[in-house]
N, C-alpha and C positions, 0 to 999 in steps of 0.2 A: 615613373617612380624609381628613384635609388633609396639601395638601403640604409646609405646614410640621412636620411631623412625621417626618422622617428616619429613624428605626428602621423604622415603617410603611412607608416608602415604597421602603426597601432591600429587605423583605421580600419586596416583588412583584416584584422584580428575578430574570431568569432565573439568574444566580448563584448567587439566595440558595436558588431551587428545585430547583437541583441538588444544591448543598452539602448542602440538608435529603435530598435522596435518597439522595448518598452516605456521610453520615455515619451512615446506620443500615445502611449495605450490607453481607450477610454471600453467600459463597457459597452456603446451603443456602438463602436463597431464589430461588437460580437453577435452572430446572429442567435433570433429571439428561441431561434428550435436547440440552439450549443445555451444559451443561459438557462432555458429548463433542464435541460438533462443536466447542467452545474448543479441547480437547486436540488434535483434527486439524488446527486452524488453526493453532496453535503447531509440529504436527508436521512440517506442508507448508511453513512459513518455516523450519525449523531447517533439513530438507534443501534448501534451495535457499542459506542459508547455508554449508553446506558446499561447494557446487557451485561458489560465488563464491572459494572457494579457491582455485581454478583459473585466477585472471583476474589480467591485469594492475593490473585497479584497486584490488584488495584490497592488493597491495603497496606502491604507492606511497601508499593512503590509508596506511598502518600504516606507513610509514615515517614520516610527517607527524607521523601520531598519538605516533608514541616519541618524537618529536625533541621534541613539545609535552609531554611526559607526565614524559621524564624518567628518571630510577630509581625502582622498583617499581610497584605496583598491587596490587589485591585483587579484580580482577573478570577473569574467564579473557576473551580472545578467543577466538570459535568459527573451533575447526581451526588454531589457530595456535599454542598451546603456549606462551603467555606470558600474562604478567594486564597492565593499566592499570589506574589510578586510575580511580572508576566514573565519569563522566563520559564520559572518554576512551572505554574501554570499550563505552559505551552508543553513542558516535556509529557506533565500528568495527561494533562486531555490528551494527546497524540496516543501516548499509554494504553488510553482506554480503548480509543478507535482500533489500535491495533493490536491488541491482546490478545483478540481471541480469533486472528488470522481469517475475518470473512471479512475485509473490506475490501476495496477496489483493488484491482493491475490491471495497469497499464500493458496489454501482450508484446508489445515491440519492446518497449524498455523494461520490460521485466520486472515493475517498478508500481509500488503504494504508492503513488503520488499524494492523493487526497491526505492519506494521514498523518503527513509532515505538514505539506501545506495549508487544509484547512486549519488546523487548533496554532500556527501560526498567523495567519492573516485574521481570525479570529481575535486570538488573544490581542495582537496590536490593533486591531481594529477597535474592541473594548476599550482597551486604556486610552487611547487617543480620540474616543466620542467618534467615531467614523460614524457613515449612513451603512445601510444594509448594502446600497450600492457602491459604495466603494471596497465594502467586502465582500462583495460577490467579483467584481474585477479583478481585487488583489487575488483571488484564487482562481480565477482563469488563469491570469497571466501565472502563476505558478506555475498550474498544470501545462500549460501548454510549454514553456520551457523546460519543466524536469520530464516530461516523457520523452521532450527528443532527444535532449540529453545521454536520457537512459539506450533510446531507441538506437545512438549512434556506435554504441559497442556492440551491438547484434549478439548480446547473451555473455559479453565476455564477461564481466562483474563476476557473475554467477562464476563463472568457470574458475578462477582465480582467485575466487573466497568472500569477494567484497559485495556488501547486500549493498544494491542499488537506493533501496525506499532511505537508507540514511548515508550512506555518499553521496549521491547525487538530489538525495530532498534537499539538502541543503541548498542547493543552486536554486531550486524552485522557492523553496521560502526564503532566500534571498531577495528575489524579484517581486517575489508577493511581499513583502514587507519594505522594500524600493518601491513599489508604487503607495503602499500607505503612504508614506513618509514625502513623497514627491522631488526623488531624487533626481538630478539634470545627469546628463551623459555620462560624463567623465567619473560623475562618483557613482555611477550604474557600474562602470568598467571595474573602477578600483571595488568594489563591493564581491564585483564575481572574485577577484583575485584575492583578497582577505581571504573568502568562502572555504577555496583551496587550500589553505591554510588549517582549516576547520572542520570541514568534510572527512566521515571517517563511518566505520560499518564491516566488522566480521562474520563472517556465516561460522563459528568459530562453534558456536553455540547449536549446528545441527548434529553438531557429533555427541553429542550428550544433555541434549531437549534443555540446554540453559535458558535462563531467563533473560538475556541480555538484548536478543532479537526485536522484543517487545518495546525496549529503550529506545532504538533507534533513530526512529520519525521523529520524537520530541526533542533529542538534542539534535537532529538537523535543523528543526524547527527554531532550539535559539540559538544557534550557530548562525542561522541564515539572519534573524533578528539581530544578531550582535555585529555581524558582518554589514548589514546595512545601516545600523547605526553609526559605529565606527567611520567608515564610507562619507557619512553623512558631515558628521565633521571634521573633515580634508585627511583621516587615515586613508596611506597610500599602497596600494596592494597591484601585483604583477597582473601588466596586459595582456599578455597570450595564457589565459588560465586554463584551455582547452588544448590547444594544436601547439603550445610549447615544448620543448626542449623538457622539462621536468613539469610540464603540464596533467592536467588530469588523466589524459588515457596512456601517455605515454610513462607516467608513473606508477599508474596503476594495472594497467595490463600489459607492461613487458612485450613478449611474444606476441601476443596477442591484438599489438596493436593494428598490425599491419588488414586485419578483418574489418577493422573498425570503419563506418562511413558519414566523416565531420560533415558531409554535404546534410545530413538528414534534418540536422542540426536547424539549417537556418530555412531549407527549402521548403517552400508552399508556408511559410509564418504568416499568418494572419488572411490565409486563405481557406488552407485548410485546419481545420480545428482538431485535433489529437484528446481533444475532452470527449468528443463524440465518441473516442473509439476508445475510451476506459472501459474494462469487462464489471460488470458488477456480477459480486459470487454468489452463487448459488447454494454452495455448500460452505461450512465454519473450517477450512483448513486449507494448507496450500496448493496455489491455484494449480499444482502440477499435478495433484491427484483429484482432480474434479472427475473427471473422462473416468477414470478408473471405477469410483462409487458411483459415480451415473451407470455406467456399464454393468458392473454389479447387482447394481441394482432393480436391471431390466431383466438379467438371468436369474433372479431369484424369484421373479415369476412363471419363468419356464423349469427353475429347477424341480424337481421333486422330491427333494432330501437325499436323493442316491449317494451311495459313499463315494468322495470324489479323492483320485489320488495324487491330483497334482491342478494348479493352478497356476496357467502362466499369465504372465503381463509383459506386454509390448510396451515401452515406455519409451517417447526420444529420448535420445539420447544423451542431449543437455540439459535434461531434467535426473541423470539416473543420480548425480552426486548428490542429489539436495533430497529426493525420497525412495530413494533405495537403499542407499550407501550411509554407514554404516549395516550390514547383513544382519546381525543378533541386534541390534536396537532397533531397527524395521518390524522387526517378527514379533517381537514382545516390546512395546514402547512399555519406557518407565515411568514417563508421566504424561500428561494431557496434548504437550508441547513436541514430544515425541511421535505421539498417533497422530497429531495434524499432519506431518512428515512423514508418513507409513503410505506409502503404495500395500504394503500387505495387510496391515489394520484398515484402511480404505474398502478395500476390495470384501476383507472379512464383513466389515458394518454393515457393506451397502449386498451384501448376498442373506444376512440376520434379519436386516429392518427395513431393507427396502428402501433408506436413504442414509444420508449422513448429516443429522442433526447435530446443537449444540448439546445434546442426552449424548452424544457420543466421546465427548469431553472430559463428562462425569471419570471420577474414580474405579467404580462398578464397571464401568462401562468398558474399558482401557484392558481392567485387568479380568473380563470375563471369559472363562476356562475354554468356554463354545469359541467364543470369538477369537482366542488366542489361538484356538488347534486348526480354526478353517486362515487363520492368518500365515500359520507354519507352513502352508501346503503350497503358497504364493512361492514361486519362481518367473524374477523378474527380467528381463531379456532386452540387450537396448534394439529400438528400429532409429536405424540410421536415415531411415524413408519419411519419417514423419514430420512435419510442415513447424517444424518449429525453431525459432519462437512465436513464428504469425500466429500460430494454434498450440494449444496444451491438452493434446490429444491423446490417446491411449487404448490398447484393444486388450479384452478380457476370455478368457479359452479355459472350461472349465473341464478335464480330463477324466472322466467318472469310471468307476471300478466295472462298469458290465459293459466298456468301448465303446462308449457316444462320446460326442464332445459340441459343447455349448460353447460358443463363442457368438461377443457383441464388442463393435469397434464402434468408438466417439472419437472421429479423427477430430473434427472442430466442437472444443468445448462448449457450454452451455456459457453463456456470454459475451462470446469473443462473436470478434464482426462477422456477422452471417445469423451467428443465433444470441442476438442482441436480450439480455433483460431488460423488458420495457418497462418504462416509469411507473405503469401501473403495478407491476413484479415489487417494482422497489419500495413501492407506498405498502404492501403484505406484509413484504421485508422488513420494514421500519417497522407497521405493529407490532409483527410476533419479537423483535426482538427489543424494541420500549416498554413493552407495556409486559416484562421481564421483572421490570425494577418502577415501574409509574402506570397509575390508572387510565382508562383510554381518555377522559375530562385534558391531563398535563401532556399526553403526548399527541391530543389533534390540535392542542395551543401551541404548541411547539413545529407541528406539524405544517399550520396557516405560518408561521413564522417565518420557517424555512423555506415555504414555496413564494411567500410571500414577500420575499428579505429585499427586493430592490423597492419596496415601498416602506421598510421599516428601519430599524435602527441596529446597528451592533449590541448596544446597551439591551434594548427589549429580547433581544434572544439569549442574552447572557442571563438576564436573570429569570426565562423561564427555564434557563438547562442547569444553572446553579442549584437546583432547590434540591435537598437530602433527597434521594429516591431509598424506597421500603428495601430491606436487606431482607433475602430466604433462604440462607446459607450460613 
């Protein structure tokens, strides 16, 4: 090969190796044990979309979203009783799944996959009449392109400000919406490189609990739709969209590129499956302070009220910007969005109640006097020793005034590979947080739906998740 040769030279382009992967991609070479654990992954976002019914942010996004959208649509919002134009649609649903910060990450890429990708391959799934199995594919092949994605800057995103779940969902519902549409090579290539174009996501919003964070996944979601449509009819966008010169990482992480490893990108695709190894959460908050409340919450069985003068946290280290940092917005969060983000509201919840529920969310909850003054005591400490990003681990040392000290470490979190949520976890999971906002009757129809989806239709799942769910807020 010389470089003046250009068809050759695109060829070797991570682009063009993926386009070749997913243009022969069918569901039935995905094995049958990776498309169940798909089904529970889809299962555990839909109920946590419902849950987000309940919040104030779902209304005022959906107020936004009508004012932009207009008269009609074709694609239902989940739990709301109305359609948008799919777009529209895609950003809402994504909204809801990721609202209230307990959906899936991905641990390597640092990365929501599911809630960019599914309410994308959904939504066009919907508008285009697909089977259940065509959108159960289109969201494989999603996730398994946006985790490696993610997977290949080994934490840099985070480190340099840029939330992976909407820079890099884009690439995923890119491809997820490339295989709806059944796009041949070359406009799989041109699609990534439009993407580039479109892909965007500030962590800008953990410095004062904005709301912006929660937008993310759904404009990856029609970024990636707009990008494959485009694509589709002969728009032409740059072939090295990854390992370029003004490429994804090399634009985005600077310094940091040099960490970065493009091999992860393509190696073991369609061997090994990166769906398997999505964490589902345990707790409603980010996946960085899981370990902390689980630990918390094991000491507040051993604790005995003793007055305690200090509490430290072991946090890696490439978690401490995202829920440490800011110091005075850690210790007192100002809003719901802020104590997801709290290593010290963490720690306080899960030593108070023994876990960390969506009650922890609450208003009450955030700004309780108790919970503030055991949050104040938290001193957080980075370990440079702790295995991450593989794990989002964390140890807890609680300092008491008559010289004992309670300590409990969760090096490997509660879902991450080793200590897997298993699909029966996830089916709990989906009731306690459906049947939030719908009777148990709509969310076990919903439920055969979703497990069900390569025997049924995009259409019949749209319009059991369309229907108003009950408001108790």
């Amino acid at each position: 090969m010389t470089h003046s040769d250009p068809d050759l030279a695109q060829a070797t382009h991570i682009s063009a190796r993926l386009a070749d992967f997913a243009k022969d991609f069918t569901l039935e070479a995905v094995p049958i044990a990776v498309r169940q654990r798909a089904t529970h992954l889809m299962l555990d976002a839909l109920g946590i979309a419902l849950a987000s019914t309940q919040w104030d942010f779902s209304r005022v996004a959906l107020n936004g979203l009508r004012e932009l959208a207009g008269v009609g649509g074709d694609v239902p919002v989940i739990g709301h009783g109305l359609k948008l134009p799919l777009r529209d649609a895609v950003i809402m649903n994504a909204l809801l799944i990721h609202g209230l910060d307990y959906d899936d990450t991905h641990p390597s890429g640092v990365i929501h996959a599911t809630t960019s990708v599914l309410p994308a391959a959904f939504g066009l799934a919907t508008r285009n009449g697909a089977s259940g199995a065509a959108l159960l594919a289109a969201y494989v092949l999603g996730m398994e392109t946006a985790t490696r994605l993610g997977a290949a800057a080994r934490g840099g995103f985070h480190q340099i400000g840029f939330h992976p779940t909407g820079l890099i969902g884009t690439f995923g519902c890119t491809f997820a919406a490339s295989h709806l549409l059944g796009l041949p090579a070359q406009a799989l290539v041109n699609a990534q490189g439009i993407a580039l174009s479109v892909a965007s996501g500030s962590l800008e919003c953990l410095e004062d609990g904005a709301w912006t964070k929660r937008f993310h996944p759904g404009w990856a979601g029609a970024a990636g739709i707009t990008a494959a449509v485009m694509a589709k009819n002969g728009f032409v966008g740059p072939g090295a969209a990854y390992e370029g010169r003004f490429g994804l990482y090399a634009s985005h992480l600077g310094p940091l590129l040099s960490q970065c490893d493009l091999g992860m990108i393509t190696d073991g695709l369609g061997i090994v499956w990166e769906t398997s190894n999505v964490a589902v959460k345990p707790v409603p908050a980010c996946h960085f302070t899981h370990a902390f409340a689980d630990a918390a919450g094991i000491l507040s069985k051993q604790w005995d009220g003793s007055e305690i003068e200090r509490i430290v946290a072991k946090v890696p280290t490439g978690a401490m910007k995202a829920v440490c940092e800011p110091v005075e917005n850690k210790l007192r969060p100002a809003n719901a969005y802020e104590a997801q983000f709290s290593v010290p509201y963490s720690i306080a919840t899960g030593l108070r109640y023994g876990r960390f529920s969506l009650d922890a969310l609450e208003t009450g909850a955030w700004t309780d006097p108790e919970t503030l003054a055991l949050a104040s005591k938290v001193l957080c400490v980075p370990d440079p020793d702790a295995d991450f990003p593989r794990y989002f681990g964390g140890e807890v040392t609680l300092e008491l005034a008559d010289g004992r000290r309670l300590s409990h470490a969760e090096p490997v979190n509660r879902g991450a590979p080793g200590r897997p949520i298993s699909n029966e976890d996830v089916i709990i999971k989906y009731y306690e947080n459906a049947m939030r906002a719908v009777d148990r009757s709509r969310a076990d129809h919903i439920l055969n739906a979703v497990l069900g989806i390569e025997q049924g239709t995009a259409a019949e799942l749209s319009q059991l998740l369309g229907v108003q769910a009950r408001r108790e807020k």
